[in-house]
N, C-alpha and C positions, 0 to 999 in steps of 0.2 A: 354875867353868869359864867361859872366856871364848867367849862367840858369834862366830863371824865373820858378816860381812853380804857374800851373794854376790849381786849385778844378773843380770839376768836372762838375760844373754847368759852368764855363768859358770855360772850354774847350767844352764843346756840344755849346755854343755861336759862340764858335771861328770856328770849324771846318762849322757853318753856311757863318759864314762870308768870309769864304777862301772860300766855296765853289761859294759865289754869288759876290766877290768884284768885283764893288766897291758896296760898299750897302746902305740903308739908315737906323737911329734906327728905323722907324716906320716898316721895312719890315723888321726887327729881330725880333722886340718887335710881327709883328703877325705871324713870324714862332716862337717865342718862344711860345704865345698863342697858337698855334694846334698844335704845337710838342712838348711840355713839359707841357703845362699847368701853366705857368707863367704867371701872370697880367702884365700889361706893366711896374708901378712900378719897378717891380722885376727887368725886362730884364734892364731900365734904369739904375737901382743900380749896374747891373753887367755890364755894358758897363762902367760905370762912375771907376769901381775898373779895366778894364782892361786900361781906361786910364791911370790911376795912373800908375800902372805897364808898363805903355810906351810897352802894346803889340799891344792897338789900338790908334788911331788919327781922331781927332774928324777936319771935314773939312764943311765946308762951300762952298756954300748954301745946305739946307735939311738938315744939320744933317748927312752927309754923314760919315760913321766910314769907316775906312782904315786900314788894317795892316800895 
């Protein structure tokens, strides 16, 4: 079984989205805004690298991310 390696900023993303799945990016992007302090930009960027790394899934309709 292959590890992935998440930094630090993906894993405080990630443990949002375990906590609220299923979720939408707009309700990451504004707990990233009051809980980190992140521009929505940002949270985007890191949703978009945890696609890549196939930890999230990006679903339709809303924008919905999925583990």
């Amino acid at each position: 079984m292959e590890t992935t390696k998440l930094f630090d900023a993906e894993w405080n993303l990630m443990c949002f989205v375990w906590a609220n799945q299923p979720t939408s990016a707009s309700q990451a992007a504004a707990f990233a805004l009051q809980e980190l302090g992140w521009k929505k930009n940002t949270t985007y960027t890191v949703i978009k690298r945890l696609i890549e790394k196939k930890v999230l899934r990006r679903d339709e309709p809303g924008f919905e991310i999925v583990p």
